[in-house]
N, C-alpha and C positions, 0 to 999 in steps of 0.2 A: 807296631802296625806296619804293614807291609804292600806297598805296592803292587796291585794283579795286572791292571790293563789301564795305560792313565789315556782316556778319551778325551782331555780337556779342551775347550776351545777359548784359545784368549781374548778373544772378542764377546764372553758371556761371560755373566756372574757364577759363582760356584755357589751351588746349596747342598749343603751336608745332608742324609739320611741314613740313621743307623738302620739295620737289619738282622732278622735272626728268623727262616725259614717264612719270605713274603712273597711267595711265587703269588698266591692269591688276590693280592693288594697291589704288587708293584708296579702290573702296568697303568693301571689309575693313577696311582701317582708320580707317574716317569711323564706320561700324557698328559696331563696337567700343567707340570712345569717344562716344559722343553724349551723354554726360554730360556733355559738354565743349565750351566753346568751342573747335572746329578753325578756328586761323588755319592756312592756306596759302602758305607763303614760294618763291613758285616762281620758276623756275630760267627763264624764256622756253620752258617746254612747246609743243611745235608738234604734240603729239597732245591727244585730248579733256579731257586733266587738269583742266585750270579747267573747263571747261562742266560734265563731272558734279561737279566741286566746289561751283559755283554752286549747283546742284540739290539738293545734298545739304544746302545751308547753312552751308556753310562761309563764312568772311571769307577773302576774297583779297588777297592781296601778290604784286607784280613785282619783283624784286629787279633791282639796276642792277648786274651784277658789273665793267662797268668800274670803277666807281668804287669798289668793295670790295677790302680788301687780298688780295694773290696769299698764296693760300693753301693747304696739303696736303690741308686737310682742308676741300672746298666747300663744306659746308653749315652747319659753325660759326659764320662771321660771323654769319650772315642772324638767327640766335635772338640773337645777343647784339646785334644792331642791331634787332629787335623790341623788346626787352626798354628799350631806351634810350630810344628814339625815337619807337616805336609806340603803346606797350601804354600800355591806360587804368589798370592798376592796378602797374605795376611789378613785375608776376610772373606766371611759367608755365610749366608743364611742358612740357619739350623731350621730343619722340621726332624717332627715324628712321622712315620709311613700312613698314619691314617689321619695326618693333616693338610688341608690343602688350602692355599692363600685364598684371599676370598678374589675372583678374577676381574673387578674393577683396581683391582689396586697392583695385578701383575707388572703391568707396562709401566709404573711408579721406581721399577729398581732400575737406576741406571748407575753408571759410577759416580758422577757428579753427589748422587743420595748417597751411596757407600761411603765417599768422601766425605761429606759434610760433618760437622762437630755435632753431630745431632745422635741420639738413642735410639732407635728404630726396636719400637717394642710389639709383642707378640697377644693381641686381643683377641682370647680365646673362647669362641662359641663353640658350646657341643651340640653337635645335628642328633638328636632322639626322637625315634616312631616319627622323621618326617618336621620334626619344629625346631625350634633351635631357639637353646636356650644359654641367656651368659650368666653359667651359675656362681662365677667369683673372676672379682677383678686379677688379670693375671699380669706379672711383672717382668715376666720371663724375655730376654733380648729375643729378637728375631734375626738380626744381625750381629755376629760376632767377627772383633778385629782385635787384631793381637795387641797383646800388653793392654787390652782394656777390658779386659773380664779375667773372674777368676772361677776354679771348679771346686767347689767344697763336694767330696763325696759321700759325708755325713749326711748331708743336706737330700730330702727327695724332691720337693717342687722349686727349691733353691740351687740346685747343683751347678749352674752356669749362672754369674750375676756380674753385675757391672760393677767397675771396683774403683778408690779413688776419687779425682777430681772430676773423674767421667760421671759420675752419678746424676750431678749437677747439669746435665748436659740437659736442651731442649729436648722434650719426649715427643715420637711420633708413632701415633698405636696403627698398626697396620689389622684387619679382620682375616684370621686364620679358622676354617670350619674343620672341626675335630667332629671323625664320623666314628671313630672309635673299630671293633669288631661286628661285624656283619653276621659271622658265621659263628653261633655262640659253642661248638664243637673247637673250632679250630681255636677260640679264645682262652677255652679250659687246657686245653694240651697244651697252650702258650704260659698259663700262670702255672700248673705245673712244671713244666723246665725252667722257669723263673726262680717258682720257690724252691725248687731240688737245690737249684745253682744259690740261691741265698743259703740254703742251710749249709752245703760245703762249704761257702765262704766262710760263716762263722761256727763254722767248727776250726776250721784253722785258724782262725783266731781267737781260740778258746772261750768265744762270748754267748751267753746264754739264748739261743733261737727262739726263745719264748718271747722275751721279751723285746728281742729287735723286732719280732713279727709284728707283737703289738706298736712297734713305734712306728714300723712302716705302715699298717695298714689301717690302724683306731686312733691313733693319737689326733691326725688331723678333724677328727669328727666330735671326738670329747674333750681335749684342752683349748683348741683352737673356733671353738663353734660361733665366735663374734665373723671372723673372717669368711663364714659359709652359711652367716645368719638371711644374707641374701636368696641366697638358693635354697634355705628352708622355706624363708614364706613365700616364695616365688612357686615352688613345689614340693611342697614334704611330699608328697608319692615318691616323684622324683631322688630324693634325698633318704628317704627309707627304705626303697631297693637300692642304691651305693652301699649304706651302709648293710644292708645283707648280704649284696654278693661279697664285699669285701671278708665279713665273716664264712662267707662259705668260702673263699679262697683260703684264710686260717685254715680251717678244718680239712681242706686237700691237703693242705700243705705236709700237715698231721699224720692222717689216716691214711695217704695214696703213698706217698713215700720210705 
Protein backbone atom coordinates (compact mmCIF):
# COMPACT_ATOMS: atom_id res chain seq x y z
CA UNK A 1 0.00 0.00 0.00
CA UNK A 2 1.38 3.25 -0.92
CA UNK A 3 1.16 6.56 0.30
CA UNK A 4 -0.61 9.38 -2.19
CA UNK A 5 -1.25 12.61 -0.19
CA UNK A 6 -0.79 12.16 3.79
CA UNK A 7 -3.31 15.04 5.05
CA UNK A 8 -3.13 13.86 8.75
CA UNK A 9 -3.64 16.00 11.65
CA UNK A 10 -2.12 14.94 14.93
CA UNK A 11 -4.36 16.54 16.93
CA UNK A 12 -7.55 14.18 15.53
CA UNK A 13 -8.15 10.66 15.52
CA UNK A 14 -7.50 8.51 12.26
CA UNK A 15 -10.60 6.64 10.82
CA UNK A 16 -9.75 4.13 8.05
CA UNK A 17 -12.23 3.91 4.96
CA UNK A 18 -11.64 1.46 2.20
CA UNK A 19 -12.88 2.58 -1.32
CA UNK A 20 -13.32 1.35 -4.86
CA UNK A 21 -15.02 3.99 -7.27
CA UNK A 22 -17.35 6.35 -4.21
CA UNK A 23 -17.29 9.64 -5.91
CA UNK A 24 -21.22 9.14 -5.19
CA UNK A 25 -21.15 8.32 -1.39
CA UNK A 26 -17.81 10.08 -0.23
CA UNK A 27 -18.86 13.35 0.33
CA UNK A 28 -21.61 12.13 3.03
CA UNK A 29 -19.25 10.53 4.56
CA UNK A 30 -15.95 12.78 4.65
CA UNK A 31 -18.97 15.39 6.14
CA UNK A 32 -20.06 13.41 8.69
CA UNK A 33 -16.92 12.71 10.27
CA UNK A 34 -14.53 15.64 9.95
CA UNK A 35 -13.86 15.27 13.26
CA UNK A 36 -11.68 12.83 12.10
CA UNK A 37 -8.66 12.02 10.35
CA UNK A 38 -10.28 10.19 6.91
CA UNK A 39 -7.37 8.07 5.57
CA UNK A 40 -8.67 6.73 2.12
CA UNK A 41 -7.50 3.00 1.47
CA UNK A 42 -8.57 2.77 -2.18
CA UNK A 43 -9.24 0.20 -4.29
CA UNK A 44 -7.51 1.69 -8.08
CA UNK A 45 -10.79 3.97 -8.38
CA UNK A 46 -10.95 5.00 -12.13
CA UNK A 47 -13.95 7.47 -11.11
CA UNK A 48 -13.36 11.01 -9.33
CA UNK A 49 -12.99 9.25 -5.78
CA UNK A 50 -9.54 10.36 -4.96
CA UNK A 51 -9.69 14.00 -6.54
CA UNK A 52 -12.83 14.97 -4.34
CA UNK A 53 -11.02 13.11 -1.57
CA UNK A 54 -7.99 15.29 -2.18
CA UNK A 55 -10.27 18.26 -1.84
CA UNK A 56 -11.88 17.34 1.00
CA UNK A 57 -8.55 16.55 2.97
CA UNK A 58 -8.58 13.54 3.20
CA UNK A 59 -5.01 11.38 3.47
CA UNK A 60 -4.70 8.94 0.41
CA UNK A 61 -3.67 5.24 0.20
CA UNK A 62 -3.42 2.99 -3.19
CA UNK A 63 -3.69 -0.33 -2.08
CA UNK A 64 -1.51 -3.03 -4.23
CA UNK A 65 -4.22 -5.90 -4.03
CA UNK A 66 -1.84 -8.18 -6.01
CA UNK A 67 0.15 -8.49 -3.30
CA UNK A 68 -2.67 -8.63 -0.62
CA UNK A 69 -3.92 -12.03 0.59
CA UNK A 70 -7.18 -13.44 -1.81
CA UNK A 71 -9.71 -12.74 0.31
CA UNK A 72 -13.85 -12.96 0.78
CA UNK A 73 -13.97 -10.19 2.30
CA UNK A 74 -11.99 -7.05 0.06
CA UNK A 75 -11.76 -4.46 2.20
CA UNK A 76 -10.38 -6.11 5.56
CA UNK A 77 -6.82 -6.55 4.72
CA UNK A 78 -6.31 -2.95 3.73
CA UNK A 79 -7.28 -1.51 7.67
CA UNK A 80 -5.40 -4.19 9.29
CA UNK A 81 -2.42 -3.34 6.83
CA UNK A 82 -2.87 0.54 7.76
CA UNK A 83 -2.96 -0.14 11.24
CA UNK A 84 0.59 -2.09 10.97
CA UNK A 85 2.30 -0.44 8.60
CA UNK A 86 0.98 2.83 8.11
CA UNK A 87 -0.58 4.59 10.93
CA UNK A 88 1.60 7.04 12.96
CA UNK A 89 -0.14 6.10 16.19
CA UNK A 90 -1.20 2.46 16.06
CA UNK A 91 -4.93 3.06 16.13
CA UNK A 92 -8.17 3.75 14.29
CA UNK A 93 -11.51 3.48 13.60
CA UNK A 94 -12.61 1.36 10.76
CA UNK A 95 -15.90 2.08 8.78
CA UNK A 96 -17.30 1.03 5.47
CA UNK A 97 -18.31 4.17 3.18
CA UNK A 98 -22.00 3.63 3.74
CA UNK A 99 -21.57 3.65 7.47
CA UNK A 100 -21.94 6.48 9.51
CA UNK A 101 -21.41 6.78 13.52
CA UNK A 102 -24.63 7.42 14.97
CA UNK A 103 -23.84 11.53 15.99
CA UNK A 104 -24.66 11.33 19.77
CA UNK A 105 -21.79 9.26 20.26
CA UNK A 106 -19.27 11.29 17.68
CA UNK A 107 -17.82 13.68 20.39
CA UNK A 108 -17.30 10.24 22.66
CA UNK A 109 -13.68 9.46 20.77
CA UNK A 110 -11.11 11.24 22.37
CA UNK A 111 -7.63 9.72 23.03
CA UNK A 112 -8.08 9.09 26.67
CA UNK A 113 -11.20 6.22 25.06
CA UNK A 114 -8.61 5.10 22.30
CA UNK A 115 -6.31 4.62 25.34
CA UNK A 116 -8.37 2.86 27.67
CA UNK A 117 -8.09 -1.08 28.10
CA UNK A 118 -11.49 -1.28 26.93
CA UNK A 119 -13.11 -2.83 23.16
CA UNK A 120 -14.96 -0.19 21.55
CA UNK A 121 -17.21 -2.34 19.43
CA UNK A 122 -19.26 -1.58 16.26
CA UNK A 123 -23.45 -1.96 16.84
CA UNK A 124 -24.66 -2.31 13.66
CA UNK A 125 -28.10 -0.77 12.40
CA UNK A 126 -29.29 -1.07 8.90
CA UNK A 127 -31.37 2.19 7.87
CA UNK A 128 -34.17 0.41 5.18
CA UNK A 129 -37.05 2.35 3.26
CA UNK A 130 -36.42 4.91 6.02
CA UNK A 131 -36.61 2.42 9.53
CA UNK A 132 -33.75 1.02 10.90
CA UNK A 133 -33.55 -2.16 11.81
CA UNK A 134 -30.75 -4.35 14.05
CA UNK A 135 -31.12 -7.44 12.32
CA UNK A 136 -27.95 -9.35 14.07
CA UNK A 137 -25.94 -8.64 16.96
CA UNK A 138 -22.51 -7.46 15.52
CA UNK A 139 -18.96 -8.12 17.04
CA UNK A 140 -17.08 -6.43 14.77
CA UNK A 141 -14.31 -3.82 16.61
CA UNK A 142 -14.96 -0.24 15.67
CA UNK A 143 -11.52 0.53 16.96
CA UNK A 144 -8.62 -1.09 15.99
CA UNK A 145 -4.80 -0.92 17.75
CA UNK A 146 -2.04 -2.68 16.87
CA UNK A 147 -1.06 -6.14 18.24
CA UNK A 148 -4.65 -6.43 19.38
CA UNK A 149 -6.55 -7.76 16.48
CA UNK A 150 -5.94 -10.17 14.09
CA UNK A 151 -7.18 -10.43 10.06
CA UNK A 152 -8.41 -13.87 9.06
CA UNK A 153 -9.11 -13.57 5.31
CA UNK A 154 -11.14 -16.67 5.21
CA UNK A 155 -13.35 -15.12 7.33
CA UNK A 156 -16.36 -12.69 5.78
CA UNK A 157 -18.10 -11.01 8.71
CA UNK A 158 -14.98 -12.04 10.87
CA UNK A 159 -12.11 -10.65 8.87
CA UNK A 160 -10.76 -8.17 11.73
CA UNK A 161 -11.46 -9.52 15.39
CA UNK A 162 -9.92 -9.17 18.60
CA UNK A 163 -7.28 -11.61 19.54
CA UNK A 164 -5.82 -12.87 22.90
CA UNK A 165 -6.07 -11.55 26.32
CA UNK A 166 -7.88 -8.40 24.69
CA UNK A 167 -10.97 -10.30 24.20
CA UNK A 168 -11.64 -10.26 27.83
CA UNK A 169 -11.52 -6.56 27.79
CA UNK A 170 -14.76 -4.39 28.90
CA UNK A 171 -16.99 -3.98 25.79
CA UNK A 172 -18.28 -0.59 24.75
CA UNK A 173 -20.87 -0.93 21.64
CA UNK A 174 -20.93 2.34 19.94
CA UNK A 175 -24.40 2.76 17.23
CA UNK A 176 -23.08 2.84 13.58
CA UNK A 177 -26.12 3.38 10.78
CA UNK A 178 -25.35 1.29 7.77
CA UNK A 179 -27.39 3.06 4.73
CA UNK A 180 -26.13 0.61 2.52
CA UNK A 181 -26.49 1.54 -1.64
CA UNK A 182 -28.95 4.21 -2.45
CA UNK A 183 -28.64 3.91 -6.08
CA UNK A 184 -29.59 0.11 -6.94
CA UNK A 185 -27.67 0.70 -10.59
CA UNK A 186 -24.48 1.81 -9.29
CA UNK A 187 -24.86 -1.22 -6.54
CA UNK A 188 -25.01 -3.98 -9.42
CA UNK A 189 -21.95 -2.61 -11.40
CA UNK A 190 -20.29 -2.71 -7.75
CA UNK A 191 -21.08 -6.61 -7.19
CA UNK A 192 -20.13 -7.25 -10.61
CA UNK A 193 -16.42 -5.91 -10.30
CA UNK A 194 -16.64 -7.64 -6.98
CA UNK A 195 -17.57 -10.95 -8.25
CA UNK A 196 -15.38 -10.58 -11.58
CA UNK A 197 -12.36 -9.93 -8.94
CA UNK A 198 -13.51 -12.95 -6.66
CA UNK A 199 -13.44 -15.25 -9.68
CA UNK A 200 -9.87 -14.26 -10.87
CA UNK A 201 -8.89 -14.59 -7.29
CA UNK A 202 -9.90 -18.18 -7.24
CA UNK A 203 -8.85 -19.12 -10.27
CA UNK A 204 -5.50 -18.59 -9.39
CA UNK A 205 -5.79 -20.39 -6.82
CA UNK A 206 -7.01 -23.20 -8.41
CA UNK A 207 -10.31 -23.33 -6.10
CA UNK A 208 -13.63 -24.21 -7.43
CA UNK A 209 -15.86 -20.52 -7.88
CA UNK A 210 -18.95 -22.58 -7.32
CA UNK A 211 -18.50 -23.35 -4.27
CA UNK A 212 -16.65 -20.39 -2.68
CA UNK A 213 -19.65 -18.34 -4.19
CA UNK A 214 -21.77 -20.42 -2.28
CA UNK A 215 -19.74 -19.89 0.96
CA UNK A 216 -19.58 -16.34 0.49
CA UNK A 217 -23.04 -15.58 -0.17
CA UNK A 218 -25.65 -18.74 1.29
CA UNK A 219 -23.82 -20.21 3.86
CA UNK A 220 -24.64 -17.39 6.36
CA UNK A 221 -28.53 -17.96 5.67
CA UNK A 222 -28.55 -21.90 5.63
CA UNK A 223 -26.03 -23.14 8.31
CA UNK A 224 -25.94 -20.26 10.43
CA UNK A 225 -29.72 -19.37 10.61
CA UNK A 226 -29.81 -19.40 14.75
CA UNK A 227 -27.38 -16.20 14.56
CA UNK A 228 -30.19 -14.37 12.01
CA UNK A 229 -33.08 -16.03 13.74
CA UNK A 230 -33.46 -12.58 15.13
CA UNK A 231 -33.92 -10.78 11.80
CA UNK A 232 -36.20 -13.52 10.50
CA UNK A 233 -38.92 -12.88 13.05
CA UNK A 234 -38.35 -9.25 13.25
CA UNK A 235 -38.86 -9.27 9.33
CA UNK A 236 -38.98 -12.20 7.12
CA UNK A 237 -39.88 -9.71 4.21
CA UNK A 238 -36.91 -8.26 5.15
CA UNK A 239 -34.85 -11.37 5.31
CA UNK A 240 -36.42 -13.04 2.10
CA UNK A 241 -35.43 -10.09 -0.35
CA UNK A 242 -31.43 -10.50 1.37
CA UNK A 243 -31.60 -13.71 0.59
CA UNK A 244 -32.77 -13.15 -3.18
CA UNK A 245 -30.72 -10.38 -4.01
CA UNK A 246 -27.96 -12.32 -2.79
CA UNK A 247 -29.09 -15.17 -5.26
CA UNK A 248 -29.37 -12.77 -7.93
CA UNK A 249 -25.75 -11.71 -7.37
CA UNK A 250 -24.74 -15.64 -7.77
CA UNK A 251 -26.50 -15.57 -11.08
CA UNK A 252 -24.54 -12.18 -12.38
CA UNK A 253 -21.71 -13.57 -11.26
CA UNK A 254 -22.57 -16.60 -13.65
CA UNK A 255 -24.24 -15.22 -16.66
CA UNK A 256 -22.52 -11.44 -16.90
CA UNK A 257 -19.01 -12.48 -16.64
Amino acid sequence: MKLIKDNRDPKKLDLTVATKNEENRIRDFVKHHRSFNIVILDDNSTDKTLLIADKLGCTLFQRDRMNEPKSIAPTEYAHYLYINNHSTTGKALKLDIDEFIDERFLDLFTEKIFDANINIIKRRVDKIWGKEFELFKSEQPLVLKKNQFKCDPESLHKGLYISGKNINNLKLYIKVIHTGHIDGILKIKKIIHYVGQERLENNLKNKNYFFFICKRYIKPYILFPIKRINWLIKSPKLYAISLIINLIEIFTSFYLL
